[in-house]
TILORO-225712 format. One record per residue (C-alpha): residue number from 1; residue in one letter; x negated, y negated, z. Coordinates in steps of 0.05 Angstrom, whole numbers, plus 5000, padded with zeros to 4 digits. Layout:
BEGIN
<resi:NUM, resn:a, east:X, north:Y, up:Z>
...
This chain:
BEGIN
<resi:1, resn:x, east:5000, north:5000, up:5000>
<resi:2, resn:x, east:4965, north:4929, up:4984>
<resi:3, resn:x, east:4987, north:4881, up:5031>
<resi:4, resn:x, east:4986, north:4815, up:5020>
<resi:5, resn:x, east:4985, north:4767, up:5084>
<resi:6, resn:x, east:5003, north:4690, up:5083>
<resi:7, resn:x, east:5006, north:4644, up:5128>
<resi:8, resn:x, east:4992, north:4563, up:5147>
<resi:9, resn:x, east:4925, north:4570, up:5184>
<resi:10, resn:x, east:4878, north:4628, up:5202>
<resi:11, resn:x, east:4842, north:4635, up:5275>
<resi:12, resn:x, east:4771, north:4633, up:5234>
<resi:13, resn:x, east:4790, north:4564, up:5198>
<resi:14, resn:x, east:4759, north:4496, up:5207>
<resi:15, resn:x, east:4795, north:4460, up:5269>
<resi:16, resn:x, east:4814, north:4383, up:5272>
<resi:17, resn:x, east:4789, north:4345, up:5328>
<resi:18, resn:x, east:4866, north:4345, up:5363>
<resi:19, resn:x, east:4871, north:4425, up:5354>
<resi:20, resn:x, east:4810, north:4443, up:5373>
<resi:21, resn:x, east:4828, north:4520, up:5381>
<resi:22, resn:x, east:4860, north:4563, up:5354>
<resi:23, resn:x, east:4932, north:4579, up:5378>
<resi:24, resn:x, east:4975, north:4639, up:5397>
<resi:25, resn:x, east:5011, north:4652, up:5328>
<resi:26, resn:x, east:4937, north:4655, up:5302>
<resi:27, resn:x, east:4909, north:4704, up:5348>
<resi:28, resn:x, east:4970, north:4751, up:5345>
<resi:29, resn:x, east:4952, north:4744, up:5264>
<resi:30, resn:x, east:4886, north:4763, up:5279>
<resi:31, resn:x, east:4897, north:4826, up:5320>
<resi:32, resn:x, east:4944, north:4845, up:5259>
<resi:33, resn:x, east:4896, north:4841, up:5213>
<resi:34, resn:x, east:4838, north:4869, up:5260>
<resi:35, resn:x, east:4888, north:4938, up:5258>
<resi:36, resn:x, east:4912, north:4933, up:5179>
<resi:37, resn:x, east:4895, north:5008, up:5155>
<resi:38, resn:x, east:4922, north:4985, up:5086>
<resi:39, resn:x, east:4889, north:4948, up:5035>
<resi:40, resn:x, east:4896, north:4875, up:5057>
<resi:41, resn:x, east:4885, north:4810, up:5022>
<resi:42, resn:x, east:4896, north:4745, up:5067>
<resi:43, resn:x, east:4906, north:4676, up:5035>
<resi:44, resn:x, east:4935, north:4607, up:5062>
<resi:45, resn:x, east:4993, north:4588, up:5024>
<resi:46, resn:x, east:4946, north:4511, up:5007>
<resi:47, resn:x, east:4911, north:4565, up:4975>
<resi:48, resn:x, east:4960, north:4617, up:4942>
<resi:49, resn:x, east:4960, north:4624, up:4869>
<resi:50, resn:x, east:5028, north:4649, up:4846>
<resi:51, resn:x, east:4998, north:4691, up:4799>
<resi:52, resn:x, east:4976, north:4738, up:4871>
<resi:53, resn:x, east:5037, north:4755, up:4886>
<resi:54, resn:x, east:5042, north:4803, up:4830>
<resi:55, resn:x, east:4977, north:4844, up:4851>
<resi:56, resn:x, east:5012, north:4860, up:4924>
<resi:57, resn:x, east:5060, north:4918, up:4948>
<resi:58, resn:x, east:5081, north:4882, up:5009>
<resi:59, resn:x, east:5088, north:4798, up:5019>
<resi:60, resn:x, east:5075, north:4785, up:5095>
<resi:61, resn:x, east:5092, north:4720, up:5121>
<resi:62, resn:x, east:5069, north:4685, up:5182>
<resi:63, resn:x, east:5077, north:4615, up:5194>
<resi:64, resn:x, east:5101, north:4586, up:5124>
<resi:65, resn:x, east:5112, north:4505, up:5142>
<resi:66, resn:x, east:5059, north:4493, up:5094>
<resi:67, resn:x, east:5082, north:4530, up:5037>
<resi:68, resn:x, east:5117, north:4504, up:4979>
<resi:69, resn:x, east:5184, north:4505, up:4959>
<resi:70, resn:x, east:5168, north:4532, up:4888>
<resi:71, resn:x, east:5117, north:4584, up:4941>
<resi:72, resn:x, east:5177, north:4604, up:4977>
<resi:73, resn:x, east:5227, north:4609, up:4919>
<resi:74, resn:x, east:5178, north:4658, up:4876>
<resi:75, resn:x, east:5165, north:4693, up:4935>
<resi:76, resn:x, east:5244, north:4704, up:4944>
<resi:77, resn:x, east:5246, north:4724, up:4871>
<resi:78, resn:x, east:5197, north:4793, up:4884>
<resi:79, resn:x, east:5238, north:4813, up:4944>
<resi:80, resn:x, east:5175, north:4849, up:4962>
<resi:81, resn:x, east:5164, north:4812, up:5026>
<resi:82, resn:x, east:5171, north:4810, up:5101>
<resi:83, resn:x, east:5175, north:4748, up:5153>
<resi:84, resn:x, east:5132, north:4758, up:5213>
<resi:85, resn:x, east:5173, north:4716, up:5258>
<resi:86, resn:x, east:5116, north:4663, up:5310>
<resi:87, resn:x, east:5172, north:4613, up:5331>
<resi:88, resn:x, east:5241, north:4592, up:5301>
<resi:89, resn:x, east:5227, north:4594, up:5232>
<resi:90, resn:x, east:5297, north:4582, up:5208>
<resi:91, resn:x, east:5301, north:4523, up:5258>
<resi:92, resn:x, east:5284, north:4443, up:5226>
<resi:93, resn:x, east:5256, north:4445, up:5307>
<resi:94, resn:x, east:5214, north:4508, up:5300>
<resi:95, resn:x, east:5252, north:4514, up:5368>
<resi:96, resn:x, east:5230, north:4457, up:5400>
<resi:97, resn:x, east:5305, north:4439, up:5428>
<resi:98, resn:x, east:5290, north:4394, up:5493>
<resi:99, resn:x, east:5263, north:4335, up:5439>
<resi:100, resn:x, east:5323, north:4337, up:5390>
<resi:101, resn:x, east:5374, north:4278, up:5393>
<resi:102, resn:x, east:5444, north:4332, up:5373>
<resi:103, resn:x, east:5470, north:4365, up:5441>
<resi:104, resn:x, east:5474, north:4437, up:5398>
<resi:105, resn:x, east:5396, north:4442, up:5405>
<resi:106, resn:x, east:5379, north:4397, up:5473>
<resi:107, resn:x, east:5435, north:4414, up:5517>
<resi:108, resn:x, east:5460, north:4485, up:5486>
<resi:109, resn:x, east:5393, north:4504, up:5471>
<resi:110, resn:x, east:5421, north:4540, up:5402>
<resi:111, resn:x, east:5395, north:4525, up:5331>
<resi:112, resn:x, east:5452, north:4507, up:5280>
<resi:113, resn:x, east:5404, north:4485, up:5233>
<resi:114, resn:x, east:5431, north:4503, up:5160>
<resi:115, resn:x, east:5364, north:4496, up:5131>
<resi:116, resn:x, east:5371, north:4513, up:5057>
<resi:117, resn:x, east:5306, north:4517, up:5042>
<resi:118, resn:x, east:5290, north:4575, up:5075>
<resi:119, resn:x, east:5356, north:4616, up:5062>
<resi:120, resn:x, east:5346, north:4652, up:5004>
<resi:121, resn:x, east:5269, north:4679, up:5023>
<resi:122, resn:x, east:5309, north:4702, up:5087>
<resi:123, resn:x, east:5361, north:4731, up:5044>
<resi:124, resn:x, east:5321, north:4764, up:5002>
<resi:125, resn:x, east:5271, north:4791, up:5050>
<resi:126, resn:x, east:5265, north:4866, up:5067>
<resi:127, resn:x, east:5254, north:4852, up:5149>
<resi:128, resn:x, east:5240, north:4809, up:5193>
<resi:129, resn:x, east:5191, north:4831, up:5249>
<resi:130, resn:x, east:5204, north:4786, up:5319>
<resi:131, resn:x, east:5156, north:4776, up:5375>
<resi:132, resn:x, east:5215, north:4787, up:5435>
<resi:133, resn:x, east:5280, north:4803, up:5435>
<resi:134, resn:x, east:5300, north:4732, up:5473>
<resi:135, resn:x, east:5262, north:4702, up:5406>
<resi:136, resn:x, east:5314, north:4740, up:5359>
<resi:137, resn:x, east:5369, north:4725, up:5406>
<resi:138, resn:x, east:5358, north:4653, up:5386>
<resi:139, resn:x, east:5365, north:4676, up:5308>
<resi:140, resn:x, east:5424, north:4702, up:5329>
<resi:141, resn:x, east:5459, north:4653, up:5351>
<resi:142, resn:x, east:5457, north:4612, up:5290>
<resi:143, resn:x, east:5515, north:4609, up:5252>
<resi:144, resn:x, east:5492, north:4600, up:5182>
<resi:145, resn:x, east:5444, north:4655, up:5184>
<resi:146, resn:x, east:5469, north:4731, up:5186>
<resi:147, resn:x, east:5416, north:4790, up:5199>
<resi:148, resn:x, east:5434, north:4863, up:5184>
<resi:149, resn:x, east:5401, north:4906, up:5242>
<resi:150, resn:x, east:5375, north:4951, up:5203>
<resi:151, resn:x, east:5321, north:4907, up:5185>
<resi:152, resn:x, east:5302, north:4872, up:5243>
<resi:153, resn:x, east:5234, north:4895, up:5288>
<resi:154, resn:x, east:5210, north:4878, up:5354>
<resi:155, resn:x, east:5148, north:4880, up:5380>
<resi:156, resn:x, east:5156, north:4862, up:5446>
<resi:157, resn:x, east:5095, north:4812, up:5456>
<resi:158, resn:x, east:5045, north:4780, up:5419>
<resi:159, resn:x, east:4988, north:4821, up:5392>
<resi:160, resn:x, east:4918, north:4823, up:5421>
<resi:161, resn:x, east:4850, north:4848, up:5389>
<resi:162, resn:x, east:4806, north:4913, up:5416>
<resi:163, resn:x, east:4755, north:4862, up:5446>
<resi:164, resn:x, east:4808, north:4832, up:5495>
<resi:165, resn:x, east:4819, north:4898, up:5526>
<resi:166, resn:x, east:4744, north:4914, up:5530>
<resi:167, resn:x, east:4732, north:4853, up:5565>
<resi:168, resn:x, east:4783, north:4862, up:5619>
<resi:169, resn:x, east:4766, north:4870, up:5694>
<resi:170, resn:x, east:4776, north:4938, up:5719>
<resi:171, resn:x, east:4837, north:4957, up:5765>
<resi:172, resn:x, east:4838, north:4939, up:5828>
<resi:173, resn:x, east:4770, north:4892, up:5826>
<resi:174, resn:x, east:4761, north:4846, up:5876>
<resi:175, resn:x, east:4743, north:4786, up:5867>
<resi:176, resn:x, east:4745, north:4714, up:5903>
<resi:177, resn:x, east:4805, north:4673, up:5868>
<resi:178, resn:x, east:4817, north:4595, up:5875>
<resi:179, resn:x, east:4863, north:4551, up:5845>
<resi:180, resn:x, east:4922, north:4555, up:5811>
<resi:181, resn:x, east:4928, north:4553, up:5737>
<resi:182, resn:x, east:4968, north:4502, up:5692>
<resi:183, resn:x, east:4969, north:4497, up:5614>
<resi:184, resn:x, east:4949, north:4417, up:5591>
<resi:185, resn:x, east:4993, north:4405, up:5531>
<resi:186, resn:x, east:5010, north:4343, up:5494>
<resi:187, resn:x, east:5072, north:4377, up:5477>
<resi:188, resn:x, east:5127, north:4362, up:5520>
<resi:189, resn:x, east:5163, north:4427, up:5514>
<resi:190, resn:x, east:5106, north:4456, up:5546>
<resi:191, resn:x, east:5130, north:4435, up:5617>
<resi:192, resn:x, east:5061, north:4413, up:5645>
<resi:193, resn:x, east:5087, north:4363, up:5691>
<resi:194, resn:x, east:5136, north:4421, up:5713>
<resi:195, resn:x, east:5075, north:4470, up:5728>
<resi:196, resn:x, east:5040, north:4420, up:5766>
<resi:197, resn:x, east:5091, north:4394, up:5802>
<resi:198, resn:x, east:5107, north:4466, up:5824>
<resi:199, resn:x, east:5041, north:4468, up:5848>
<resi:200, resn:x, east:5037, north:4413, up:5891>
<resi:201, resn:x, east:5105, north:4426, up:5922>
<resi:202, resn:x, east:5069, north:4490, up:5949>
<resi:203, resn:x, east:5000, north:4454, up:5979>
<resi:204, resn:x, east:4958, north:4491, up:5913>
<resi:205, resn:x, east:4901, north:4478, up:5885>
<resi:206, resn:x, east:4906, north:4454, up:5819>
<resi:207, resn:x, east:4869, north:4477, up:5762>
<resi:208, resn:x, east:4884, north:4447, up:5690>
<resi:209, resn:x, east:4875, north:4490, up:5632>
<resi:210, resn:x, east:4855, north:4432, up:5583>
<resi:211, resn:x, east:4821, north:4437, up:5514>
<resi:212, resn:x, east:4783, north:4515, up:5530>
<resi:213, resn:x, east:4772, north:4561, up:5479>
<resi:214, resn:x, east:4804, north:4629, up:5488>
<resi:215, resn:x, east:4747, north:4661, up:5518>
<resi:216, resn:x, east:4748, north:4606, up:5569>
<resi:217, resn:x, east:4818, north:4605, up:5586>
<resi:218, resn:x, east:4808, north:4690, up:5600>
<resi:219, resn:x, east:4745, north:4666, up:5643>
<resi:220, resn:x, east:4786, north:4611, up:5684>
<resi:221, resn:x, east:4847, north:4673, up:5696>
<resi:222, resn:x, east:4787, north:4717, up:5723>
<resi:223, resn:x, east:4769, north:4670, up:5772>
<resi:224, resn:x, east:4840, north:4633, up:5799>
<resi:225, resn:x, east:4897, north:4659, up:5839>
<resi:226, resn:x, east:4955, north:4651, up:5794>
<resi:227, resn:x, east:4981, north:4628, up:5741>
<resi:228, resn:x, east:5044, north:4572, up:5737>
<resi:229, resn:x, east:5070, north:4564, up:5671>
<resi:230, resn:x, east:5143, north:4532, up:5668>
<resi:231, resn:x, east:5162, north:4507, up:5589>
<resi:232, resn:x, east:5221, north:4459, up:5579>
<resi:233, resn:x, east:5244, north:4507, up:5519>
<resi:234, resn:x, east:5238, north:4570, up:5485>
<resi:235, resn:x, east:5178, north:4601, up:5491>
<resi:236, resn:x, east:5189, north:4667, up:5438>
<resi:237, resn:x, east:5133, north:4711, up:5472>
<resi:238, resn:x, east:5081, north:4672, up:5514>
<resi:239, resn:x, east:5010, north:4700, up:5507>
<resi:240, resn:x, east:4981, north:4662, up:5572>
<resi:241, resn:x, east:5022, north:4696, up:5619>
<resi:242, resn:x, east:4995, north:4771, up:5593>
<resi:243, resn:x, east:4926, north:4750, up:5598>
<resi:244, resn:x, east:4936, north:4717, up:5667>
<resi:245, resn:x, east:4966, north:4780, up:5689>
<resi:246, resn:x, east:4914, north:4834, up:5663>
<resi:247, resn:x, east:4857, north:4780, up:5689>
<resi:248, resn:x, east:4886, north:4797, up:5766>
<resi:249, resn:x, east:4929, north:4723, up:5766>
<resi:250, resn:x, east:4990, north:4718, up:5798>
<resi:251, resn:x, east:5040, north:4690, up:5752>
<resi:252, resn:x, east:5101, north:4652, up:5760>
<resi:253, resn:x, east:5140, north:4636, up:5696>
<resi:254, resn:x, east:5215, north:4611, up:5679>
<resi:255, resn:x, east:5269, north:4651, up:5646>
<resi:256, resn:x, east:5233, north:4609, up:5576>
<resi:257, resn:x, east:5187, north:4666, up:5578>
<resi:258, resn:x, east:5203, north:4710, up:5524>
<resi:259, resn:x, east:5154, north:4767, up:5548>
<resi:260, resn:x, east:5186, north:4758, up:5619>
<resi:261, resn:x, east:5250, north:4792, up:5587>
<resi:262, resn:x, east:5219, north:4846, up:5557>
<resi:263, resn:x, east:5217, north:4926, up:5596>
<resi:264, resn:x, east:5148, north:4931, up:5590>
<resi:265, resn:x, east:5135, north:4876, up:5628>
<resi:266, resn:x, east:5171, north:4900, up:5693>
<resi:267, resn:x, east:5122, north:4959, up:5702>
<resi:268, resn:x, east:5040, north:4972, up:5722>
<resi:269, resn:x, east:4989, north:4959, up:5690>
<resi:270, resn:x, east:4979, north:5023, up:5659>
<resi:271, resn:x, east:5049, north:5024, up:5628>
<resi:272, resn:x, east:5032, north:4946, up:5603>
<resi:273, resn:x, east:4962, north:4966, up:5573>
<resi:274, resn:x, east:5006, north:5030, up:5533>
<resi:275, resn:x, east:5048, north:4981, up:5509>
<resi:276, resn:x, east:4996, north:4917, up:5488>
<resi:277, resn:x, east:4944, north:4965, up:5465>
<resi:278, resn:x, east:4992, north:5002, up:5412>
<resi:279, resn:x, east:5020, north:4938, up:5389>
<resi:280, resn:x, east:4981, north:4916, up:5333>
<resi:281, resn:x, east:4992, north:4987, up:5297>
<resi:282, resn:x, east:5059, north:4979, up:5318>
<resi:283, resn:x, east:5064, north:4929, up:5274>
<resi:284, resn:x, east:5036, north:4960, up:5214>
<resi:285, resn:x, east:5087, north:5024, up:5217>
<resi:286, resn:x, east:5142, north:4964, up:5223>
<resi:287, resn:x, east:5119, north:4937, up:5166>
<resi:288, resn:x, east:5117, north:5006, up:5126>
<resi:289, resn:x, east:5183, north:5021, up:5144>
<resi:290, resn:x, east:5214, north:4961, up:5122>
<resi:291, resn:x, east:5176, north:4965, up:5054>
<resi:292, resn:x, east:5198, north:5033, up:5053>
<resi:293, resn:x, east:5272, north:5007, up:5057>
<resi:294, resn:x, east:5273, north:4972, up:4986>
<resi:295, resn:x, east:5302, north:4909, up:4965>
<resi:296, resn:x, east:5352, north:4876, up:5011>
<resi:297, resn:x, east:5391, north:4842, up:4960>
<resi:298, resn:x, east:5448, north:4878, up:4980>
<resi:299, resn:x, east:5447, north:4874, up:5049>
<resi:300, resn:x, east:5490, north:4826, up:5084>
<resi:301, resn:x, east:5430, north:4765, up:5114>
<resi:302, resn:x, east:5466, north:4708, up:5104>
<resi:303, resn:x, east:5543, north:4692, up:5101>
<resi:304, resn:x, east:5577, north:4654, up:5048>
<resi:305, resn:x, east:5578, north:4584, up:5042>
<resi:306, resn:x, east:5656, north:4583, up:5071>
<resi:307, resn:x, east:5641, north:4634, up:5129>
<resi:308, resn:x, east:5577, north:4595, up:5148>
<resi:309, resn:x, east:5627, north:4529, up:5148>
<resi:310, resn:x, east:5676, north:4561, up:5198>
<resi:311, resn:x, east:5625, north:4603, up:5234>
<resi:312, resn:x, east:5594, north:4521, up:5250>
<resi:313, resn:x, east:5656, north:4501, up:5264>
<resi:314, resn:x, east:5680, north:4562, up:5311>
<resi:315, resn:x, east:5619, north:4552, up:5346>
<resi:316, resn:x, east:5619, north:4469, up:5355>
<resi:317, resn:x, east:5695, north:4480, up:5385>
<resi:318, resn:x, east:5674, north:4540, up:5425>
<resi:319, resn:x, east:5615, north:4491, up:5456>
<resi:320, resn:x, east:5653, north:4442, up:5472>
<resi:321, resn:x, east:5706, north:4487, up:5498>
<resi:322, resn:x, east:5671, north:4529, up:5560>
<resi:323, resn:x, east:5630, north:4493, up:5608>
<resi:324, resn:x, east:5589, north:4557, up:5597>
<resi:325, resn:x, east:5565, north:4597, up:5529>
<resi:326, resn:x, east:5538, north:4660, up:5536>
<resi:327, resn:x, east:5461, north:4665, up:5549>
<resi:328, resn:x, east:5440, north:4602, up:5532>
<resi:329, resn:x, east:5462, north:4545, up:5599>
<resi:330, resn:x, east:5500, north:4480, up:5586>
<resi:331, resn:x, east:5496, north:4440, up:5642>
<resi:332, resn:x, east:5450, north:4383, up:5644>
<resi:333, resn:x, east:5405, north:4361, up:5602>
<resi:334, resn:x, east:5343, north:4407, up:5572>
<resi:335, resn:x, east:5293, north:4356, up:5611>
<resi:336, resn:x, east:5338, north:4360, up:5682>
<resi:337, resn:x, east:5364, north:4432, up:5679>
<resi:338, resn:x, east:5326, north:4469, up:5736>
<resi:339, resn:x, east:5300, north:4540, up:5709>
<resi:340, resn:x, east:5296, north:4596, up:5748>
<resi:341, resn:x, east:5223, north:4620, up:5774>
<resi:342, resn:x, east:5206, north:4689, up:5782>
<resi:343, resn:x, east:5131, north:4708, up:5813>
<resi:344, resn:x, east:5109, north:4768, up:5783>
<resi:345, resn:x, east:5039, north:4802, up:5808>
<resi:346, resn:x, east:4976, north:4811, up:5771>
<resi:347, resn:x, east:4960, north:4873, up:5752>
């Protein structure tokens, strides 16, 4: 099977001087690739030729903002590929809901984005492949997109290469731990004035997590206590919290968390190590099997125009029906709403 695998930015690539690492969605990439056992071609879509696409068995997508709509629409056209889902793709947001100005996304905390751009390479596509099933819950709930099960995959966390594992401490190490951890973030949904504030209501030590590399974030996780990480928003996996966790860190998240929700994540650390360490071929056998399941073209992704219209409207009168809507809180704003905090033990 030749695979080929697009997406915006790669974890190897030149960095600007305000990203100066790389970031989640391009370290999950490069575990994938690290694990490929098919014949694998990797291009940016600034990059991408369209005459590629014709030398490939399989079209994997990562992150696509960069890509071209004429990109995306030959793409569609081959029906050949599969959408490795980072964030909210099919959201104008990419999920970010606490900074949008409509109540659907801030105070709901749903995506109703329509965003016709993207529908027919969603359409068209033979699977989508999800990082947590709180992520896909959030595809879900959109009414102008409509998935056939069939052809969704989740992994259940983001993936992580074979050196991560080698360098972990070994169980039950003990070591002398100070300071608890926050992430420093520009981005507001990343709730770093929520993480330290948390901190200093409990008499911590603080310890910001500000411009490291990812071998020195691991290396701060050896060495602190725990880690606090509260976002304002959806956070579809959450890599931070896994490596606090299998560094010996403490770690107290929000019900954000996407990994938080996931089975694995309630058990020891053997049972988490089985599950992170076959992830990345995970991936690959999702990946053949939705290749293996042909063309989707007549599978039922997206509703019509007219369904999509009362499926939007349904949902708008439903909203503003029930002070409640299932899953996703309405009270308060997504900047006010207090989240709950769980404090899960490193392993």
């Amino acid at each position: 099977m030749r695979v080929l695998f697009l997406t915006d930015k790669f974890s190897n690539e030149h960095r600007s001087a305000e990203t100066k690492h790389p970031g989640g969605a391009e370290l999950t990439d490069a575990a994938a690739l690290e694990a490929c056992p098919f014949s694998l071609t990797v291009s940016s879509f600034k990059a991408l030729a369209l005459d590629q696409l014709d030398a490939h068995d399989v079209l994997l997508l990562g992150n696509s903002q960069s890509a071209t709509p004429e990109q995306l629409a030959a793409i569609a056209r081959t029906g050949r590929h599969i959408l490795f889902e980072h964030d909210l793709r099919i959201c104008r947001l990419n999920g970010n809901f606490p900074s949008a100005i409509d109540p659907v996304h801030r105070l709901w905390e749903r995506c109703w984005c329509p965003h016709d751009g993207l529908r027919e390479i969603v359409r068209s596509a033979r699977g989508m492949i999800f990082l947590t099933r709180r992520q896909l819950d959030h595809y879900r709930a959109n009414p102008f997109f409509r998935f056939s099960e069939a052809r969704v995959r989740v992994l259940g966390c983001s993936l992580f290469n074979r050196e991560f594992f080698e360098q972990l401490p070994r169980a039950g190490a003990v070591a002398e731990r100070r300071g608890s951890c926050a992430l420093y973030s520009k981005s507001f949904i990343k709730g770093t004035d929520e993480a330290l504030q948390y901190i200093a209501e409990h008499g911590w030590e603080p310890r910001l997590l500000k411009d490291l590399p990812p071998e020195g974030v691991l290396a701060a996780f050896r060495e602190a206590e725990r880690l606090v990480y509260l976002p304002r928003g959806l956070e579809p996996a959450g890599r931070m919290p896994v490596e606090a966790r299998l560094n010996g860190c403490d770690v107290i998240v929000n019900d954000h968390v996407g990994v938080a929700g996931e089975p694995w994540w309630q058990g020891d650390r053997q049972q988490a190590l089985a599950h992170l360490e076959g992830a990345p071929a995970q991936f690959w056998r999702f990946v053949e099997e939705l290749h293996g399941a042909g063309q989707a073209s007549e599978e039922p992704w997206q509703s019509q125009p007219q369904e999509r219209a009362v499926a939007a409207l349904s949902q708008g009168l439903a909203l503003l029906g029930t002070r409640q809507a299932p899953r996703f809180p309405l009270l308060g704003s997504a900047r006010k709403r207090q989240r709950s905090q769980v404090i899960f033990p490193g392993w």
